[in-house]
N, CA, C and O of each residue as an XYZ file, in Angstrom:
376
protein
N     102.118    -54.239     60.232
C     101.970    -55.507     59.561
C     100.519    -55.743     59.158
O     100.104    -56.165     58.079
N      99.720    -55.328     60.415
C      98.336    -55.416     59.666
C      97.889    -54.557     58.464
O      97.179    -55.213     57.703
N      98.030    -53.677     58.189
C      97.585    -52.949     57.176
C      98.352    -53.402     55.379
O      97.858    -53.206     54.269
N      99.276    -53.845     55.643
C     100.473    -54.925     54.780
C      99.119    -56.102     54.264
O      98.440    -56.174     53.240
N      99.164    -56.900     55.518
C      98.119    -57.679     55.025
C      97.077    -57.301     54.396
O      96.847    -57.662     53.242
N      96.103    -56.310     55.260
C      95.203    -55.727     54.262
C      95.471    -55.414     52.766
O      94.775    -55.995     51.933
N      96.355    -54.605     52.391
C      96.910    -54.194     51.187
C      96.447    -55.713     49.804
O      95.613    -55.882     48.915
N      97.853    -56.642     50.544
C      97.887    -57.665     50.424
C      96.333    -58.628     49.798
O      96.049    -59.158     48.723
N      95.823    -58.516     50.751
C      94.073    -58.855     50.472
C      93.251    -58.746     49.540
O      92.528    -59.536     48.934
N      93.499    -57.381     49.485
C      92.955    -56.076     48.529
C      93.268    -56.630     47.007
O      92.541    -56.950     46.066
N      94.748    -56.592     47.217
C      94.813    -56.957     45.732
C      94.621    -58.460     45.123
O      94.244    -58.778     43.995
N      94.898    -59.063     45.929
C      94.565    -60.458     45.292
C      92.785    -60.756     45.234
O      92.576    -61.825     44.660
N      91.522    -60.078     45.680
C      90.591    -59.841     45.425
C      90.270    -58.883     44.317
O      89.192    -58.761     43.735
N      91.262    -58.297     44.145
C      90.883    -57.014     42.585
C      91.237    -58.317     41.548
O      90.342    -58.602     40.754
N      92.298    -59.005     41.510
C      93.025    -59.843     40.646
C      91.898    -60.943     40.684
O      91.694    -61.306     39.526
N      91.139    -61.570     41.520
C      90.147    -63.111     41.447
C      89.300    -61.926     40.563
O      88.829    -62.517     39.592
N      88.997    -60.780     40.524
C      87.459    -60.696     40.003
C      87.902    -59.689     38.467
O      86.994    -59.396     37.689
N      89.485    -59.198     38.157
C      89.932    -59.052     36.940
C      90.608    -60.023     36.046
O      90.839    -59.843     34.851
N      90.967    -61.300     36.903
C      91.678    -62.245     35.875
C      90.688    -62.688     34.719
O      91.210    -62.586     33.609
N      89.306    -63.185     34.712
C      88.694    -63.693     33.618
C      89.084    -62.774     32.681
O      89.841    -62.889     31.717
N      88.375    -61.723     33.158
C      88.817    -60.902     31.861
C      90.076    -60.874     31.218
O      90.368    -61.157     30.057
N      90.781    -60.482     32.171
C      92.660    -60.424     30.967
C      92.766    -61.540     30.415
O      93.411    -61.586     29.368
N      92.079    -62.945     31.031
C      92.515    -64.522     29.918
C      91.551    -64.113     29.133
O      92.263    -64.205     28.132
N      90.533    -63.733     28.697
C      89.709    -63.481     27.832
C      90.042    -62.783     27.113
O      89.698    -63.025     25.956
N      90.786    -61.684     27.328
C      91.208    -60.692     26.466
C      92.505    -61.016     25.371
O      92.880    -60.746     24.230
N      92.918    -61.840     26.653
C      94.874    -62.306     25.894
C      94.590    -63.442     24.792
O      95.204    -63.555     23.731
N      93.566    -64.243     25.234
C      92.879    -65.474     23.776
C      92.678    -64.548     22.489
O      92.630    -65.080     21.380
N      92.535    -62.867     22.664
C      91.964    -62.406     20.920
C      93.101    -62.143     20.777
O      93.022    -60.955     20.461
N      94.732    -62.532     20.778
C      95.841    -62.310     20.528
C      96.706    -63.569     19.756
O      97.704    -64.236     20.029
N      95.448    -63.472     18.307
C      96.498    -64.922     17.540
C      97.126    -64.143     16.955
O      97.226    -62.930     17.137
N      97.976    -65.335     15.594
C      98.632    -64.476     14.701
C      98.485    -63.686     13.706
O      99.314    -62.885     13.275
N      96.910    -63.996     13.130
C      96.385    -63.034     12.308
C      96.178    -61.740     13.086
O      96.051    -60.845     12.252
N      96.078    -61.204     14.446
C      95.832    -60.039     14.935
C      96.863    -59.181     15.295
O      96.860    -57.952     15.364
N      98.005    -60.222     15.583
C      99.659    -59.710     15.496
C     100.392    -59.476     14.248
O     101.520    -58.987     14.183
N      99.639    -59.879     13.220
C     100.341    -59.664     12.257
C      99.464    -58.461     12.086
O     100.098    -57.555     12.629
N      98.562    -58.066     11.711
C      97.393    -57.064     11.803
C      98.177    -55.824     12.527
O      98.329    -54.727     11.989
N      98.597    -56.125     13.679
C      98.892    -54.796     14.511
C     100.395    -54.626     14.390
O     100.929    -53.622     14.863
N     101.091    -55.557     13.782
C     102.518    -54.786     13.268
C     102.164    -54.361     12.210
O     102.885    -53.398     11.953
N     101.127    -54.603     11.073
C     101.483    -53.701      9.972
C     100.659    -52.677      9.804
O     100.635    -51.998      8.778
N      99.752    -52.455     11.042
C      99.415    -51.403     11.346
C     100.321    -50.010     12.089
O     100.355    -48.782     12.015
N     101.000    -51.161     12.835
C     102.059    -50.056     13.619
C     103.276    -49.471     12.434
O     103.861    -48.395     12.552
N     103.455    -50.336     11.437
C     104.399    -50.029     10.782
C     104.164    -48.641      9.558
O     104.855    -47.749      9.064
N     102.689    -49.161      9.475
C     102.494    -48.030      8.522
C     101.896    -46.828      9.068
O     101.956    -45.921      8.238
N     101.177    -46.378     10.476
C     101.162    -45.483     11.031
C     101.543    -44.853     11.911
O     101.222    -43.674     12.058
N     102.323    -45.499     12.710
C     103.360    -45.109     13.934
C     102.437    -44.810     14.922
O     101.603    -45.681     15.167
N     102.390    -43.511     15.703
C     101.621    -43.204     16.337
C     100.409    -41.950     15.764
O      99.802    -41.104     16.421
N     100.386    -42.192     14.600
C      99.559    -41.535     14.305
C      97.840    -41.468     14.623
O      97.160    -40.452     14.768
N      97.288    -43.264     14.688
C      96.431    -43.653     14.827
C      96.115    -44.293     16.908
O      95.333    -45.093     17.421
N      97.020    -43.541     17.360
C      97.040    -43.690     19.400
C      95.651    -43.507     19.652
O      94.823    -44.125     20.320
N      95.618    -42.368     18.851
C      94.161    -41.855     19.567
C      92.998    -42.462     19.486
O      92.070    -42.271     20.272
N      92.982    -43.212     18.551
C      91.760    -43.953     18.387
C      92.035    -45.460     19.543
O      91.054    -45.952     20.100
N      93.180    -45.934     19.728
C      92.944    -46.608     20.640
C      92.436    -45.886     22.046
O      91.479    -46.508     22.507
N      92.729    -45.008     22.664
C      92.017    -44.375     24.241
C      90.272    -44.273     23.562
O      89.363    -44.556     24.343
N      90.013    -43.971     22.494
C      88.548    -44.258     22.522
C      87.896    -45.216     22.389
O      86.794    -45.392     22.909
N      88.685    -46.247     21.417
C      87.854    -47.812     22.205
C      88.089    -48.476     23.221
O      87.614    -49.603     23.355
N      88.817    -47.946     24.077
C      89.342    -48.345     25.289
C      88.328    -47.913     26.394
O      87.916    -48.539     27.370
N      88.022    -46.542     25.906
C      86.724    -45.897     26.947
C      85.016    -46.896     26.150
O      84.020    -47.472     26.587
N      85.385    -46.688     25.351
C      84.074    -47.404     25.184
C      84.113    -48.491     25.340
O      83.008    -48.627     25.867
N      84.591    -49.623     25.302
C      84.762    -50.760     25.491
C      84.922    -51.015     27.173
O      85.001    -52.132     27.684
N      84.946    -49.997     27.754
C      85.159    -50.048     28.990
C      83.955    -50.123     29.900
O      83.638    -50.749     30.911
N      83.330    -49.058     28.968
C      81.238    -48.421     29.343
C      80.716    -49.600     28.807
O      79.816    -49.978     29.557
N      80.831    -50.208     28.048
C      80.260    -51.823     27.048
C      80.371    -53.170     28.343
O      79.334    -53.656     28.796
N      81.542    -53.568     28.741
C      81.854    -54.283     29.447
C      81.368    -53.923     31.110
O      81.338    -54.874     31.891
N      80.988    -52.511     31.623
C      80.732    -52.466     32.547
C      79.174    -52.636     32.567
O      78.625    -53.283     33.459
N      78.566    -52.103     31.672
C      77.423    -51.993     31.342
C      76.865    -53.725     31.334
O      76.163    -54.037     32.296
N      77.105    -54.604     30.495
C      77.167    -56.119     30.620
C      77.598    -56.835     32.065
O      76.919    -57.802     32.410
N      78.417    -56.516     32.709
C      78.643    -56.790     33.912
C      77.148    -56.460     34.833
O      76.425    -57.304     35.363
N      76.987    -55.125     34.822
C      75.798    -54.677     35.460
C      74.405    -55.625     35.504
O      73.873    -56.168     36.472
N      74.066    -55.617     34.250
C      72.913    -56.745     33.728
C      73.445    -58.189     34.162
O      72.562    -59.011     34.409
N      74.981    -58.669     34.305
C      74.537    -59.599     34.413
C      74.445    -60.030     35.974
O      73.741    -60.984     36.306
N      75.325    -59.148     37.080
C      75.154    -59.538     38.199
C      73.576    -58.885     38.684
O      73.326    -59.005     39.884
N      72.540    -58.221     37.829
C      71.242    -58.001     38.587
C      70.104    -59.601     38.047
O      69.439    -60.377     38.733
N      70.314    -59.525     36.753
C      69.583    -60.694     36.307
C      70.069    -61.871     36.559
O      69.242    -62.650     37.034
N      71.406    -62.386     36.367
C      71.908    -63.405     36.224
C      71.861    -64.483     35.251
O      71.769    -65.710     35.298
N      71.952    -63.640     34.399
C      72.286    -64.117     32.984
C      73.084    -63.092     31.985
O      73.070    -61.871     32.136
N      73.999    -63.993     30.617
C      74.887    -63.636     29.855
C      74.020    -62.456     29.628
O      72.970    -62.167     30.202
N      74.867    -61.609     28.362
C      74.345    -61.172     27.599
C      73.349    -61.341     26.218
O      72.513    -60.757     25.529
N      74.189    -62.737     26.385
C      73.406    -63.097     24.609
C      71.756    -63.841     24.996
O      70.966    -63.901     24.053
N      71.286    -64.397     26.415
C      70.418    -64.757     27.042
C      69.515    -62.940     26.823
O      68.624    -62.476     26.111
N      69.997    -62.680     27.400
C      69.406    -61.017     27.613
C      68.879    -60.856     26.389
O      67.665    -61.056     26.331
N      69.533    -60.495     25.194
C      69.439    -60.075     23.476
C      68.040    -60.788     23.298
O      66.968    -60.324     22.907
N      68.419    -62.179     23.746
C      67.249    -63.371     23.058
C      66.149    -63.033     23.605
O      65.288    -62.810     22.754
N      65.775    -62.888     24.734
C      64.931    -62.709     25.299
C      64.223    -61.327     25.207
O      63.102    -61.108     25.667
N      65.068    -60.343     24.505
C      64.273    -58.879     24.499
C      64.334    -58.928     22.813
O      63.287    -58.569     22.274
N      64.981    -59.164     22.285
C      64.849    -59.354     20.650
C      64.649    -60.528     19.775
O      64.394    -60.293     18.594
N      64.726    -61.791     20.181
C      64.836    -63.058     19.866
C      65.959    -63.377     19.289
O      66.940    -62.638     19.217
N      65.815    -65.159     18.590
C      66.772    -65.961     18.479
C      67.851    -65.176     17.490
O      69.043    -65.035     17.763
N      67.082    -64.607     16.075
C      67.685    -64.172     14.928
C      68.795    -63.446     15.766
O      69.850    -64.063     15.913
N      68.638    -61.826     16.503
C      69.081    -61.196     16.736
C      70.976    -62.023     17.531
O      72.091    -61.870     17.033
N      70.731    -62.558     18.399
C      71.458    -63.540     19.187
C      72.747    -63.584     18.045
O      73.826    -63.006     17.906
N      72.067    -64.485     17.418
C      73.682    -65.255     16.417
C      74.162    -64.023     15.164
O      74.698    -64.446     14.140
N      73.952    -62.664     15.317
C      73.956    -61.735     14.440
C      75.234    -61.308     14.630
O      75.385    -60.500     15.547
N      76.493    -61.736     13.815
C      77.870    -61.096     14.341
C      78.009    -59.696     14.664
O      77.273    -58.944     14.025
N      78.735    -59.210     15.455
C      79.160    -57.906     15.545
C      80.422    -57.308     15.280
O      80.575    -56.096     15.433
């Protein structure tokens, strides 16, 4: 039973420190992006898979990388930008 609990523990601490992210992630899911990715799916099937596992890895090194900076400094990213490149740089879409 103890090790149950542990288990138990485990995951609901992976889940407090992955939920921001998945609500963050599930908000870039309007209807312009669903409509976007059915008529993407429709016109390439799985032709274009592969390019999702590579922004998936990179986006993965991006987000860990930002995490890193921000639990040593304690500040966002866009604080970070401003401060090593200034204001311009900051509001520069990507």
């Amino acid at each position: 039973m103890r090790a149950g609990n542990n288990r138990l523990k485990n995951i609901f601490f992976l889940f407090s420190i992955i939920g921001p992210g998945l609500i963050a992630a599930a908000a870039g899911d309007d209807a312009g992006g669903i409509a976007t990715y059915a008529s993407v799916g429709a016109s390439y099937g799985y032709k274009m898979l592969w390019g999702m596992f590579l922004m998936t890895f990179s986006l993965c090194v991006a987000q860990e990388m930002c995490s890193r900076m921000g639990a040593v400094t304690g500040k966002g990213l866009a604080a970070l930008i401003r401060e090593q490149f200034g204001v311009k740089w900051t509001f520069l879409p990507c």
